[in-house]
Every structure is written in C-alpha cells, then in structure tokens.
OpenMM code with the backbone's topology and positions (N, CA, C; nanometers):
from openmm import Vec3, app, unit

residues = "UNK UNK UNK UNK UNK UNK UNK UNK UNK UNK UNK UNK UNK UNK UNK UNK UNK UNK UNK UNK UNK UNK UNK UNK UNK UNK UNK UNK UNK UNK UNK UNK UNK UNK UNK UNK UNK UNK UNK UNK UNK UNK UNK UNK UNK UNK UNK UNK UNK UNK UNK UNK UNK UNK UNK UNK UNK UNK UNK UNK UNK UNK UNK UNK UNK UNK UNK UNK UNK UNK UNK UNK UNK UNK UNK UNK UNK UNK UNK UNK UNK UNK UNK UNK UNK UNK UNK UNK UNK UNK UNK UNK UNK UNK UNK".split()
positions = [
    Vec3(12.4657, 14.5982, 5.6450),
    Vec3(12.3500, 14.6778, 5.6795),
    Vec3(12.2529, 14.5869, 5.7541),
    Vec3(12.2212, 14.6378, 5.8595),
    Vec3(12.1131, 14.5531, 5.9386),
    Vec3(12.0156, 14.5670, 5.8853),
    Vec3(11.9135, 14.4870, 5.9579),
    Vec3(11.7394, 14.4954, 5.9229),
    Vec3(11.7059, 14.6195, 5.9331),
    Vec3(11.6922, 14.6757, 6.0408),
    Vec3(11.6229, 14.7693, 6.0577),
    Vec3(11.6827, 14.9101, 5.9671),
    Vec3(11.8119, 14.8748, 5.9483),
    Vec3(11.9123, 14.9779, 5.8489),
    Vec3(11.8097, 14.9838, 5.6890),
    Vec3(11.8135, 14.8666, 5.6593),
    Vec3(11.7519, 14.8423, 5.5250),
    Vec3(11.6172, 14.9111, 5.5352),
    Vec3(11.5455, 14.8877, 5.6001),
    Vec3(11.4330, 14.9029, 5.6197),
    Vec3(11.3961, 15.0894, 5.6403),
    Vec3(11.5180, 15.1588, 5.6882),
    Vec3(11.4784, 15.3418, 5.7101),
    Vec3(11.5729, 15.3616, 5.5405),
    Vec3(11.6509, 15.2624, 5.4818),
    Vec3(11.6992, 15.2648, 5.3370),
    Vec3(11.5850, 15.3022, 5.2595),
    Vec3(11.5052, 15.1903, 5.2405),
    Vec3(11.4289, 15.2095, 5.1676),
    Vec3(11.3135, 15.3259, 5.1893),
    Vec3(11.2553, 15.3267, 5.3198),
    Vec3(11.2163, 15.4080, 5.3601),
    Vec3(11.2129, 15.5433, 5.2711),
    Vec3(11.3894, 15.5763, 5.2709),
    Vec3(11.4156, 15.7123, 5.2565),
    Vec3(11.4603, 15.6941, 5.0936),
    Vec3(11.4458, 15.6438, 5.0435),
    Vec3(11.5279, 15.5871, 4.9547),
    Vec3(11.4921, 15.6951, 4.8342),
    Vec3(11.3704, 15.7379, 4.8456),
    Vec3(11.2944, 15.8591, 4.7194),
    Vec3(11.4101, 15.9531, 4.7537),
    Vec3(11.4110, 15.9902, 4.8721),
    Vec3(11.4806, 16.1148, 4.8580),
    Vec3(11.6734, 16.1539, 4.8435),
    Vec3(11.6950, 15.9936, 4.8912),
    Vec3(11.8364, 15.9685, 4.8643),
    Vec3(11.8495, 15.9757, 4.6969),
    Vec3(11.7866, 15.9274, 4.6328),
    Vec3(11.7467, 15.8766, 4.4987),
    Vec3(11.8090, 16.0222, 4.4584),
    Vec3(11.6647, 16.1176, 4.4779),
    Vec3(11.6580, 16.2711, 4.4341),
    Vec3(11.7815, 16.3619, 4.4343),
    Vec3(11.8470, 16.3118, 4.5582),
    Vec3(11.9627, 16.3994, 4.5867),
    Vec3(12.1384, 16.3431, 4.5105),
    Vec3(12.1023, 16.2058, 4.4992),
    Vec3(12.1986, 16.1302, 4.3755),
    Vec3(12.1704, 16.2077, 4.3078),
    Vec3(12.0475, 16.2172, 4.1731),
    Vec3(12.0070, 16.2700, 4.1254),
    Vec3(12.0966, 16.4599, 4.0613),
    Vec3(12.0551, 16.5028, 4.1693),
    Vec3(12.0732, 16.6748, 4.1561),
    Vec3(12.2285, 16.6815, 4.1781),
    Vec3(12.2922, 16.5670, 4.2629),
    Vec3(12.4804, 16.5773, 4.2665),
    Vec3(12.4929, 16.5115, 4.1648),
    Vec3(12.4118, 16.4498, 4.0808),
    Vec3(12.4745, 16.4229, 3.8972),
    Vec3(12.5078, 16.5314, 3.8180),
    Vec3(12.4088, 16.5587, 3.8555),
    Vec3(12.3853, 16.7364, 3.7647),
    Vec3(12.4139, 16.8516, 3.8258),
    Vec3(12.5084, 16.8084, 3.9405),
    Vec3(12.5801, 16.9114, 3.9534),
    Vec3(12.5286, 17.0495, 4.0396),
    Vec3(12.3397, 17.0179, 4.0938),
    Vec3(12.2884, 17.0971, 4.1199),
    Vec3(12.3292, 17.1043, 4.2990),
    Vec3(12.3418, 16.9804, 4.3475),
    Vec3(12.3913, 16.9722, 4.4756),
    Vec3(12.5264, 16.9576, 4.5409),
    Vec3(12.5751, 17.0420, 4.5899),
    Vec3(12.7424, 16.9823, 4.6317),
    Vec3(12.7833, 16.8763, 4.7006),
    Vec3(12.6396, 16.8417, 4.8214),
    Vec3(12.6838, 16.7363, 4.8648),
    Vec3(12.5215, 16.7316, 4.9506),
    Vec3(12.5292, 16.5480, 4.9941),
    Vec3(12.4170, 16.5214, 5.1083),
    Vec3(12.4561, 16.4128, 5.2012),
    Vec3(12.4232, 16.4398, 5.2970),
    Vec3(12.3912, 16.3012, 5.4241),
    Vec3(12.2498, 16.2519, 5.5244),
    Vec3(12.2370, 16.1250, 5.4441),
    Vec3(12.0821, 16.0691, 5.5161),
    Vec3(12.1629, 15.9670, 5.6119),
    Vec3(12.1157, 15.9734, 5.7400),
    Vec3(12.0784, 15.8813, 5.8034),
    Vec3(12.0291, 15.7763, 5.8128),
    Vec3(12.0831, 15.6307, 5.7975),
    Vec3(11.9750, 15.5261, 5.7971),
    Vec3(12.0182, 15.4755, 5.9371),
    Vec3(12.0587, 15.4925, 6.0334),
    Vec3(12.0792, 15.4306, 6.1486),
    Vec3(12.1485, 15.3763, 6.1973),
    Vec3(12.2649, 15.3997, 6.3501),
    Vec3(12.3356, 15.3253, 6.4027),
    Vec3(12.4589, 15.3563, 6.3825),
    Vec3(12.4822, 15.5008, 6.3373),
    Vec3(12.5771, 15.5751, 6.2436),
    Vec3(12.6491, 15.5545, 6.1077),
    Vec3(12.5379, 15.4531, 6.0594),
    Vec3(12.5509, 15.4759, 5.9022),
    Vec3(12.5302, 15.5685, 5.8047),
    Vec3(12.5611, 15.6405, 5.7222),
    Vec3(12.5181, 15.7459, 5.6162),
    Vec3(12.5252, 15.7080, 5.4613),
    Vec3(12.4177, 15.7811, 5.4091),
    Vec3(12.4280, 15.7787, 5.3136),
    Vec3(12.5027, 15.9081, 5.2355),
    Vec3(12.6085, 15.8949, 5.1693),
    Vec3(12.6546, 16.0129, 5.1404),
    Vec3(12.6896, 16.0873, 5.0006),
    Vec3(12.7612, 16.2118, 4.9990),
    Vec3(12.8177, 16.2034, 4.8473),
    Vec3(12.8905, 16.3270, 4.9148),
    Vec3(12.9588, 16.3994, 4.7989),
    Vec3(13.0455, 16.5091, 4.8523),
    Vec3(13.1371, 16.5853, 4.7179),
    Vec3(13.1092, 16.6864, 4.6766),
    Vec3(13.2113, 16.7686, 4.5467),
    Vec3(13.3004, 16.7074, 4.5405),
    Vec3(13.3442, 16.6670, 4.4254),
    Vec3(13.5111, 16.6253, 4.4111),
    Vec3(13.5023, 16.4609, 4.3764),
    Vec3(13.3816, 16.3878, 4.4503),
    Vec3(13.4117, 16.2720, 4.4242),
    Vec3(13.2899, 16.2161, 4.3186),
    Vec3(13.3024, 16.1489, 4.2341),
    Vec3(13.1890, 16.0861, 4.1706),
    Vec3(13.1335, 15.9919, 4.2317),
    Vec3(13.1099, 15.9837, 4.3297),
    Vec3(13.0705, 15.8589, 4.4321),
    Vec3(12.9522, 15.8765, 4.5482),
    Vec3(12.8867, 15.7343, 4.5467),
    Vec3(12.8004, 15.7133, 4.6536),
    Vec3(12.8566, 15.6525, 4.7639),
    Vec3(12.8416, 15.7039, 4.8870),
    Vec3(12.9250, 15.6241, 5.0080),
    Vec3(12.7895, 15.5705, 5.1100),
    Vec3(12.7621, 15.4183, 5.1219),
    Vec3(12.7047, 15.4102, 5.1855),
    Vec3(12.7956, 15.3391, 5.3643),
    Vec3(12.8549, 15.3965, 5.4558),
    Vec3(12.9347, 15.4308, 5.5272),
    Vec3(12.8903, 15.4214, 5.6844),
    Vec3(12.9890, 15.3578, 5.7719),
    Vec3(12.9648, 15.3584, 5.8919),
    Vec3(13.0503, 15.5193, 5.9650),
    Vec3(12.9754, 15.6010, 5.9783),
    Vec3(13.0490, 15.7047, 6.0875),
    Vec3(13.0970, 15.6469, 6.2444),
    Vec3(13.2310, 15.7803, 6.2499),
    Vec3(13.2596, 15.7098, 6.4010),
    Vec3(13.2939, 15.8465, 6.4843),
    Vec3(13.2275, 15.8630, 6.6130),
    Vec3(13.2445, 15.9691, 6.6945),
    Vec3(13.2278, 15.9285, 6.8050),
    Vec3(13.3465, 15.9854, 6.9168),
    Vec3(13.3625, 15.9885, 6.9926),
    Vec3(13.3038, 16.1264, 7.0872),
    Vec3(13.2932, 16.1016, 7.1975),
    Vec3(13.2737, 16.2409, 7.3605),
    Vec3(13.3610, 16.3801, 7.3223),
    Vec3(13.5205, 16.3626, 7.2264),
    Vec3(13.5803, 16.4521, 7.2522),
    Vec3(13.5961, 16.5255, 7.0820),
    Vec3(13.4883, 16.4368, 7.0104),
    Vec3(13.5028, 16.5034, 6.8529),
    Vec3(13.3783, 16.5451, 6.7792),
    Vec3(13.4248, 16.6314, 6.7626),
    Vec3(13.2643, 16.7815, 6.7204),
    Vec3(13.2138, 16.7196, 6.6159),
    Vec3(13.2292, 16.6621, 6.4910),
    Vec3(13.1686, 16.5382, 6.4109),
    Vec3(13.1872, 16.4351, 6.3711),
    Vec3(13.1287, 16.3539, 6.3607),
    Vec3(13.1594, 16.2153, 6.3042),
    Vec3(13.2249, 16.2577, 6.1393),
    Vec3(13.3177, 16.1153, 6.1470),
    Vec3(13.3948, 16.0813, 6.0237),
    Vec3(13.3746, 15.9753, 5.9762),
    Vec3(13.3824, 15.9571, 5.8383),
    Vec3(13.3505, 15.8214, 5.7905),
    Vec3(13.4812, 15.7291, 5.8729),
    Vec3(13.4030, 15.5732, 5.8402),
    Vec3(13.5151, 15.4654, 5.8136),
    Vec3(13.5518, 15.4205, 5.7195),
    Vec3(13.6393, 15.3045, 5.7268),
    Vec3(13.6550, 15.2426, 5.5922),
    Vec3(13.5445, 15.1404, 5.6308),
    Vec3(13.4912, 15.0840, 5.6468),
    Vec3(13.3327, 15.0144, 5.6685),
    Vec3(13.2440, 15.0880, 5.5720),
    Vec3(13.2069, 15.0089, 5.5149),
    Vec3(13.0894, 15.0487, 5.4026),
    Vec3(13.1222, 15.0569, 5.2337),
    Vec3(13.0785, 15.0906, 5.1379),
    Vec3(13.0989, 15.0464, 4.9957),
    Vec3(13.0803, 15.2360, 4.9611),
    Vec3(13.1926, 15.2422, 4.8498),
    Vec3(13.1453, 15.3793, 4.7850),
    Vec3(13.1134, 15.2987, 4.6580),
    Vec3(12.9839, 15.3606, 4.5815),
    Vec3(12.9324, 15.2996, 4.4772),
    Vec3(12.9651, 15.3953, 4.3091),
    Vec3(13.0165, 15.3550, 4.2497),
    Vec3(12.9984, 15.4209, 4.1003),
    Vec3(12.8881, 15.4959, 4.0174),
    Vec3(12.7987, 15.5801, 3.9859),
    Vec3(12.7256, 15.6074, 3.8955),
    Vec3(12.6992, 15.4726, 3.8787),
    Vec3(12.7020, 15.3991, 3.7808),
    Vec3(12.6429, 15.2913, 3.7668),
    Vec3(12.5680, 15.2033, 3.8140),
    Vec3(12.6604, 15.2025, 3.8975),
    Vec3(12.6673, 15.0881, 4.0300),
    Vec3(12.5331, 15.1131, 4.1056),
    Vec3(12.5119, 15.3001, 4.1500),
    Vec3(12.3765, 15.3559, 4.2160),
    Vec3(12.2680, 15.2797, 4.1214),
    Vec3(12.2900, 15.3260, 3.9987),
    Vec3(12.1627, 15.2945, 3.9294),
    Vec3(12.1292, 15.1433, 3.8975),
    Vec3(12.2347, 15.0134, 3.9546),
    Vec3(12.1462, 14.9059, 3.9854),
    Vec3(12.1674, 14.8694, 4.0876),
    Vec3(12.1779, 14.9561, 4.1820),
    Vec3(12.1345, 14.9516, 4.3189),
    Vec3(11.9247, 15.0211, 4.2872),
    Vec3(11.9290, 15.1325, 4.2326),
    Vec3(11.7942, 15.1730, 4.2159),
    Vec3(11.7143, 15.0617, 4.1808),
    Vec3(11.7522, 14.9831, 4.1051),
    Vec3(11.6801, 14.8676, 4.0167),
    Vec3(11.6520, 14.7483, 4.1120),
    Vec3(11.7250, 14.7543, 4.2041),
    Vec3(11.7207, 14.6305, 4.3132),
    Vec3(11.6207, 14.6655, 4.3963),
    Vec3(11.6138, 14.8103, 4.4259),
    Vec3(11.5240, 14.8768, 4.5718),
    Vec3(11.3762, 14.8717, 4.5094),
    Vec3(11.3500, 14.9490, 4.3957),
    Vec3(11.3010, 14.9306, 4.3005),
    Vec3(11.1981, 14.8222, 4.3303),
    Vec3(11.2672, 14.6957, 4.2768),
    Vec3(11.1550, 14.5768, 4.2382),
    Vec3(11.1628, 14.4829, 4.4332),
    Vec3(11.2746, 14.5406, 4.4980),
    Vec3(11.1694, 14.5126, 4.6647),
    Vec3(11.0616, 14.6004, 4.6810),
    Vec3(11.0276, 14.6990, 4.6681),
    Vec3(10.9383, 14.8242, 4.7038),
    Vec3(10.8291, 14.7593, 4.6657),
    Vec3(10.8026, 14.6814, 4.5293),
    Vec3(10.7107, 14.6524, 4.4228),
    Vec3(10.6743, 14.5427, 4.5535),
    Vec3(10.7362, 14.4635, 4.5726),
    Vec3(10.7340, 14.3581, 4.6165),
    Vec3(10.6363, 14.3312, 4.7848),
    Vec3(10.6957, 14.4513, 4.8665),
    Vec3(10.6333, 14.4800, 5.0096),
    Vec3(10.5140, 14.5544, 4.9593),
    Vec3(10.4610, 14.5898, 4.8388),
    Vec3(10.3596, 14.6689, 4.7891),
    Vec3(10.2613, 14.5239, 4.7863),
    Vec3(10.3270, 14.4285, 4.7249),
    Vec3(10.2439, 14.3240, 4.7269),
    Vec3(10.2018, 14.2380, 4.8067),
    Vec3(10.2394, 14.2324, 4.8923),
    Vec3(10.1905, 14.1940, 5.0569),
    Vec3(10.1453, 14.2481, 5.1173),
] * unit.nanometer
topology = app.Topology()
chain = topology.addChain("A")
for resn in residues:
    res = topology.addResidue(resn, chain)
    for name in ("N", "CA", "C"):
        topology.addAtom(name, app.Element.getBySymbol(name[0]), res)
C-alpha cells in the first residue's frame, strides 16, 4: 500500500470499519471502498473475509477483477488491524 493509499485508508477507515461491521452480522452482503490506484477494500457473501486487493481492468472489460496482490484478512485479523489504525489516528490527532 502506498502513501497516499494509507492515507484515503485511514481516511475512510470509519466507514470501512461500519460496513465490516454490518457483513459480521450479516446485515450487509457485500462492500467496495476505494483507496486508490485500483486497490479495494472488500468483502462479499460466502466468504468470511476482508480483501484488501489490487483490481485489474482493461479497455475491453466491463469490470475490474481482483488479483492475487493484496492480503484477505480473518475476523480477527480485521480487528487488529482496527487496533493498529486506531492508535495511528490517536497519533496524527497529536500533531
């Protein structure tokens, strides 16, 4: 993830959070945020997983598809990822 990737991450990160969140519980089937450069943040029915993912599209294909580039994360795994974003947020708060 580049700089500027990290940086629309955190950015968005409340609402990525929210939407983990509601596909725990089952309330959402699926979401995709944008952090830039055709990365996504994703999830999708069927899988218990966070995909943070490079998309790839070409001139002659109606949407982008993931790659294998990028990490799918565990339940767990999200929630100390939260804990990491978390205490940077705290941190650029303090500067």
């Amino acid at each position: 993830m580049t700089g500027p990737q990290f940086a629309e991450f955190v950015h968005i990160f409340n609402d990525i959070d929210n939407d983990v969140k509601e596909f725990r519980n089952k309330k959402l089937d699926s979401f995709k945020h944008d952090i830039g450069d055709g990365v996504f943040v994703t999830a999708s029915n069927g899988f218990a997983l966070v995909h943070i993912r490079l998309y790839y599209q070409n001139e002659d294909m109606p949407i982008a598809l993931p790659t294998k580039t990028g990490i799918a994360l565990r339940f767990d795994e999200w929630d100390a990822l939260v804990n990491v974003v978390e205490n940077v947020q705290k941190r650029i708060e303090l500067i």
